[in-house]
C-alpha positions in Angstrom: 0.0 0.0 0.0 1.3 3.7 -0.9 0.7 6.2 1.8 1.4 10.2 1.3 3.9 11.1 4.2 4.4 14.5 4.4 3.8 15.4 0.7 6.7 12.1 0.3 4.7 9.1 -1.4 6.8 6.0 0.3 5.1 2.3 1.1 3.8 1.5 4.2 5.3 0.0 7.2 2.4 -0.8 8.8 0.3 -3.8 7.6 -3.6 -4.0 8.2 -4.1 -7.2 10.1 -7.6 -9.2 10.1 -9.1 -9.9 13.0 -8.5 -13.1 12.8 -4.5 -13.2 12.0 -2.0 -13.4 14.9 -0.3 -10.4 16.0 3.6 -10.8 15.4 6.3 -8.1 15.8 6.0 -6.4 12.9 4.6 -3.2 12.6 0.6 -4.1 11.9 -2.5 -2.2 12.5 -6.1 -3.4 14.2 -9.2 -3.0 14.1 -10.7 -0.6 16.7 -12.3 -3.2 18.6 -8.7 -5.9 18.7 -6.8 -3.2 19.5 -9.0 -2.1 22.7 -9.2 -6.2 23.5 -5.8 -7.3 22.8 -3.3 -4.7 22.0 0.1 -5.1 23.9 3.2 -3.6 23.9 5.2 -5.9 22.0 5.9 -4.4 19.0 4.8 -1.1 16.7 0.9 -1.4 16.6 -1.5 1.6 15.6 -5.3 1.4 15.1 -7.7 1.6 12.1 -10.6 3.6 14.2 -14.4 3.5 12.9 -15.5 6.9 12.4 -18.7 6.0 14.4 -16.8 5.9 17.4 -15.9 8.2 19.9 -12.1 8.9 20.1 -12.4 9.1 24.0 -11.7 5.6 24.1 -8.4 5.9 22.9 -7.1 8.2 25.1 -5.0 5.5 28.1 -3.3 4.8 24.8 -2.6 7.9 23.0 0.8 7.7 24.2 2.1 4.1 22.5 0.0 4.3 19.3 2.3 5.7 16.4 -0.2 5.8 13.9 -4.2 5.9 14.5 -5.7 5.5 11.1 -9.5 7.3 10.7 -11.4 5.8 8.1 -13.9 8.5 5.3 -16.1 5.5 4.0 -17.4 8.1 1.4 -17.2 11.5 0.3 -20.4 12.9 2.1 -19.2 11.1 5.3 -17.2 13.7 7.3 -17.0 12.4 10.8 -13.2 11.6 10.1 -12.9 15.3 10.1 -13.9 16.0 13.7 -12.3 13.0 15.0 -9.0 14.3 13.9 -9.2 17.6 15.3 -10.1 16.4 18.9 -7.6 13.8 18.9 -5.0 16.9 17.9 -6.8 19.7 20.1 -8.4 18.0 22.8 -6.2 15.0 23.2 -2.8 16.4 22.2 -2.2 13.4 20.2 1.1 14.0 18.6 1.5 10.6 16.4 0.9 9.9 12.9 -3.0 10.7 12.2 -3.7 8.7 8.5 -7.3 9.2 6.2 -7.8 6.2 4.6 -11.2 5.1 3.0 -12.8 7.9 0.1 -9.7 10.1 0.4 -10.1 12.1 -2.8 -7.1 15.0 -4.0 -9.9 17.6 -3.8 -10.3 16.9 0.6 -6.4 16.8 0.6 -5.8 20.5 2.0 -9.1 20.4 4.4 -7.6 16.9 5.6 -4.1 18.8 6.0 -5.6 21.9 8.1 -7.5 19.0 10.5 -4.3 17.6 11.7 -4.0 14.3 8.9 -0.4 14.5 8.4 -0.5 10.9 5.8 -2.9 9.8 3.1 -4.0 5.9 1.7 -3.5 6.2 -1.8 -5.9 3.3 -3.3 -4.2 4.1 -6.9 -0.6 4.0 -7.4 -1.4 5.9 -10.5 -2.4 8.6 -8.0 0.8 9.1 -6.2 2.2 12.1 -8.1 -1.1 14.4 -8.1 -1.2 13.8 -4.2 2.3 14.6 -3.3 1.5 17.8 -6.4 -1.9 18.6 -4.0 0.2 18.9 -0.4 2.4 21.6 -1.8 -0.1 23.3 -3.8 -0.3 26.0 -0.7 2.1 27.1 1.6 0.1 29.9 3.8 -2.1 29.3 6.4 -4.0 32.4 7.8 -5.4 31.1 10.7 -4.4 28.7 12.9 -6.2 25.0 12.9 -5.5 21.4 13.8 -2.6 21.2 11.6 -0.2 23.3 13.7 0.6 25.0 10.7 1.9 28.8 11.1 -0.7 31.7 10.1 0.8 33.8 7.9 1.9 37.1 10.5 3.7 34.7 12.3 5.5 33.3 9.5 6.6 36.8 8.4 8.4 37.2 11.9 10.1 34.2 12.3 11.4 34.7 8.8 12.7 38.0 10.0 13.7 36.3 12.9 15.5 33.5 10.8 17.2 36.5 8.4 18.5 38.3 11.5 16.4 41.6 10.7 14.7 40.9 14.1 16.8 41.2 17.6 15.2 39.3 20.2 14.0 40.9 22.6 10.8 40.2 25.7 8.5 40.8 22.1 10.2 38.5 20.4 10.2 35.3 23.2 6.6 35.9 23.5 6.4 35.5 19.9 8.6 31.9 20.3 6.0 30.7 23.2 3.3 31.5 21.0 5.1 29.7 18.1 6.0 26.5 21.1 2.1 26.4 21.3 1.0 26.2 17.9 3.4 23.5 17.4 3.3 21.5 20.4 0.4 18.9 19.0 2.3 18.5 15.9 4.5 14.9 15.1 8.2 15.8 15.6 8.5 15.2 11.7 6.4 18.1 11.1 8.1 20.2 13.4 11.1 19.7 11.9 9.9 20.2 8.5 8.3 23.7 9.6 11.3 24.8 11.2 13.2 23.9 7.3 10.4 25.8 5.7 11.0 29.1 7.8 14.3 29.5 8.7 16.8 30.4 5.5 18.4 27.6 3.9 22.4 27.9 5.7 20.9 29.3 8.7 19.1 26.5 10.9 21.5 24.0 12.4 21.0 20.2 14.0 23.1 19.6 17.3 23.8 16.0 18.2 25.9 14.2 20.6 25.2 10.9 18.6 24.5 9.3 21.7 22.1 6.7 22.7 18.8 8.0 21.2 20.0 10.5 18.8 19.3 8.5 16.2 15.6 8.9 16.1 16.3 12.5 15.5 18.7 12.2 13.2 16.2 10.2 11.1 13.9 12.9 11.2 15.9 15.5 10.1 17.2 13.1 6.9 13.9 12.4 6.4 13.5 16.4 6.2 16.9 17.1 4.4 20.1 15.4 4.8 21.6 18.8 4.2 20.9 20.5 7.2 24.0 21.1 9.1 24.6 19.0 12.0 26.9 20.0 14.8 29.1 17.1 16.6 31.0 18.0 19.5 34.3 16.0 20.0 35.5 16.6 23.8 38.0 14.6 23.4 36.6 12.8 26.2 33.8 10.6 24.2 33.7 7.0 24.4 35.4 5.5 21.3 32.1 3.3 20.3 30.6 6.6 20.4 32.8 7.8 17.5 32.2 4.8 15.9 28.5 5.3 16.4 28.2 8.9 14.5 29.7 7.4 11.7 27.6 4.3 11.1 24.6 6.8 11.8 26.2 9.3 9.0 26.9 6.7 6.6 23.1 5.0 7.3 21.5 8.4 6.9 23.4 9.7 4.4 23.9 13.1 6.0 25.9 15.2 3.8 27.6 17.8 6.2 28.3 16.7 9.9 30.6 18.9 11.4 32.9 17.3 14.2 33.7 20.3 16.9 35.7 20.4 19.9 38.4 22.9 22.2 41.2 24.2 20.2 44.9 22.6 21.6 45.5 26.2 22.8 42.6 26.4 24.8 43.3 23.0 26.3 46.8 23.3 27.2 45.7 26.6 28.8 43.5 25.6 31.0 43.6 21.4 31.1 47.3 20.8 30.7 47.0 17.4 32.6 43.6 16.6 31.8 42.2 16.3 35.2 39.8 19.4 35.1 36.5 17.0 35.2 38.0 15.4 38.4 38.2 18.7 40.6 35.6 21.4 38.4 33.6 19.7 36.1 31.3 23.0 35.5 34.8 24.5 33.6 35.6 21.4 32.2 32.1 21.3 30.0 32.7 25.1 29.3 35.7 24.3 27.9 35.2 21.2 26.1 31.7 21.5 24.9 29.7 25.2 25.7 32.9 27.6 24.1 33.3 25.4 21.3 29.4 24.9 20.5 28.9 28.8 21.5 31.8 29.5 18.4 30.2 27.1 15.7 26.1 28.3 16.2 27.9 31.6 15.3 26.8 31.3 11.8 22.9 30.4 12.7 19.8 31.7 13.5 18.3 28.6 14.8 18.7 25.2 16.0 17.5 21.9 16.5 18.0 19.6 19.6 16.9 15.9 20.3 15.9 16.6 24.1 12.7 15.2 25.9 10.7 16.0 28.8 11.1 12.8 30.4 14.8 13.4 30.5 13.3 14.9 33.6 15.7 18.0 35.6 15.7 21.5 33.6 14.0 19.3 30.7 10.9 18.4 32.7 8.9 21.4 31.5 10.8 21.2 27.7 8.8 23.9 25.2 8.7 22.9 21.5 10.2 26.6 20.6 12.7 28.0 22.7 14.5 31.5 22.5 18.3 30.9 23.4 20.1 33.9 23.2 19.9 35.3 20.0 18.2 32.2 18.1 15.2 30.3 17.7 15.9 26.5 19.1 13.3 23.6 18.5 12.8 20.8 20.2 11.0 18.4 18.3 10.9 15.4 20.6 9.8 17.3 23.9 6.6 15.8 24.4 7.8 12.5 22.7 7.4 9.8 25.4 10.2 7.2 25.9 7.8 4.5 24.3 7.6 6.5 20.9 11.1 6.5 20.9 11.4 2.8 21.5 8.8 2.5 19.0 10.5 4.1 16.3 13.7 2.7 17.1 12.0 -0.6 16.2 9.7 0.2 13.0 12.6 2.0 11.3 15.0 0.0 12.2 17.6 2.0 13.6 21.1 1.3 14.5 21.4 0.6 18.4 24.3 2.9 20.1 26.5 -0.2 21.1 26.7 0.7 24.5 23.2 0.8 24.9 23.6 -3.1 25.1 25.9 -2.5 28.2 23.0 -0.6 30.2 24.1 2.6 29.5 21.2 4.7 28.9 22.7 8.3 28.6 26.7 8.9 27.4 29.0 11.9 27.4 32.3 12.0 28.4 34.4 9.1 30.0 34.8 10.0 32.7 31.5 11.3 33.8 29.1 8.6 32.6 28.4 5.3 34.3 25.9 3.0 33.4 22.4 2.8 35.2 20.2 0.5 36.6 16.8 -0.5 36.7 14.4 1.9 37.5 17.2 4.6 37.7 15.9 8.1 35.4 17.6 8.1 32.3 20.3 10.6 32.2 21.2 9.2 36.6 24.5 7.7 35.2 25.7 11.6 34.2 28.0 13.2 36.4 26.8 10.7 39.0 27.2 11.4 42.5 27.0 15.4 42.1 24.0 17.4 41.6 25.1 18.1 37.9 22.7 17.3 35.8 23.4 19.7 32.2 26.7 20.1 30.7 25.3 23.7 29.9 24.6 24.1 26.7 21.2 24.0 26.4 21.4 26.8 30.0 22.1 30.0 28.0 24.7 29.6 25.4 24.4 33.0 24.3 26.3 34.0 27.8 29.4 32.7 26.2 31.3 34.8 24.4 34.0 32.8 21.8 35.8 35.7 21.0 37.3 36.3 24.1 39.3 33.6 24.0 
């Protein structure tokens, strides 16, 4: 089956399953009524939901489901419509919302503005005109179930974006308005707004390559595999972590990852012997990660991170749209839970970081990272046994200044 994914026409993952077929671990979806009966957790599993049914039921699981399917059994049947905007308004569903059934090129843009973000196409002949239909309008002018930015908005994040705009209190109201449109929209279509707005050269990806960054990273290639992404070498990094960024490069087929790190001046000037984590780890990460990170964002207006709320300390109350200093930063995974990363991790088939198989669940440097146990948070094996719980970059870059070093 051809699906429409974000004006990409690709085949589907996910299989329809009969009622009466066993669920394996493939990615499959059921029927309303199995999935309420049966559904588990043990593998990718979304929903085909009647449209005669109220979406009320579905919200213990909106969480796990990556893809709830709503079904227009013909063209003068529009319940699909209103089921879609409460599971995006009401519910804050933030997973993959398809139309399947009488989905006809003429809906496509009133299925868009409802929050559907992917399209059954019954024809293959049909793919082109779809993908043709989901571009054929770029403007919004008021704001609806498809997080999509009205049109004043979009004129001052552009400015924003081009650097005709300081920031300023105006302008961080502006980003927490921008944070709320966005915040029910799929992290793929956060990403793809933040490409559409910001000026091709001037948005950036940050990524430690570390034990989850790979689901962002498939995003953003999913996006454009051109988008700069910024690596920073400590010189402190777990070799299999090296390793790691370039299997995910070479998988993803980024085209321009940009390896970071302290200058050998900078180092010998203030960690001759290398033991500045032992004794002050707060200059340690300012000189091995926030001065060198502060120097490359130089050229950008924006950026991208891969953080979550349920990374828990400053990230426990994460916005989608941050202002940081003088730039825009997303975060298109905040309100992704750790199940939807799992889950992704699993339908796309994503390399595992290999020492994710040694029960570490977060990695930095060597020698502030252990591994954790269970029921430990996610990021307890960082700087364990201190209350450090951010190297600082993601604290107020901006308060760096590069050039005076």
């Amino acid at each position: 089956m051809l699906i429409d994914r974000a004006g990409n026409v690709v085949t589907d993952e996910f299989e329809k399953l009969p009622d009466d077929s066993p669920i394996g671990s493939g990615a499959v979806l059921l029927s309303g009524a199995r999935f309420l009966a049966e559904a588990s957790d043990s593998g990718p599993i979304g929903v085909l939901w009647p449209n005669d049914r109220d979406v009320s039921a579905l919200a213990p699981f909106l969480e796990r489901l990556p893809v709830i399917a709503l079904h227009f059994p013909k063209f003068r049947d529009g319940r699909a419509y209103s089921q879609a905007r409460q599971l995006r308004e009401r519910y804050n569903y933030r997973g993959e919302l398809r139309a399947t059934g009488e989905v006809l090129q003429d809906q496509f843009q009133f299925m868009l503005r409802a929050g559907f973000d992917t399209f059954e196409i019954s024809k293959p002949g049909e793919a082109a005109a779809f993908a043709k239909a989901g571009r054929r309008y770029s403007v919004t002018y008021q704001q609806t179930g498809d997080g999509g930015i009205p049109a004043a908005q979009m004129r001052r994040l552009r400015r924003i974006g081009q650097g005709a705009i300081s920031v300023g209190e105006r302008t961080a109201s502006f980003a927490a308005d921008l944070g709320k449109t966005l915040s029910a929209e799929s992290p793929a279509k956060i990403i793809a707004e933040a490409v559409r707005v910001i000026p091709k050269g001037r948005l950036a990806v940050v990524s430690s390559f570390g034990i989850e960054s790979a689901v962002l990273l498939k995003l953003v290639a999913d996006t454009d595999r051109s988008i700069p992404v910024l690596f920073i070498d400590t010189g402190w990094l777990f070799e299999k972590t090296l390793a790691y960024r370039d299997a995910l490069v070479a998988h993803f087929g980024l085209a321009d990852v940009r390896t970071i790190g302290p200058s050998a001046d900078r180092i010998a000037a203030a960690d001759p012997a290398y033991d500045l984590w032992a004794h002050n780890p707060d200059a340690c990460c300012g000189l091995r990660k926030v001065e060198p990170l502060a120097e490359a964002l130089l050229p950008f207006s924006a950026w991208i991170t891969g953080r979550k709320r349920y990374q828990g300390g400053h990230r426990s109350s994460l916005s989608v749209v941050e202002i940081d200093g003088p730039r825009l930063k997303f975060n298109p995974l905040a309100h992704a839970s750790a199940r939807t990363v799992a889950a992704i991790f699993r339908s796309a088939g994503l390399p595992q970081h290999p020492l994710s198989l040694m029960h570490y669940t977060s990695v930095g440097c060597v020698p502030c990272t252990t591994k954790t146990a269970a029921g430990e948070p996610v990021r307890a094996g960082r700087w364990r046994g201190t209350r450090r719980t951010e190297c600082g970059i993601h604290l107020g870059i901006s308060q760096t200044n590069p050039r005076t070093h």
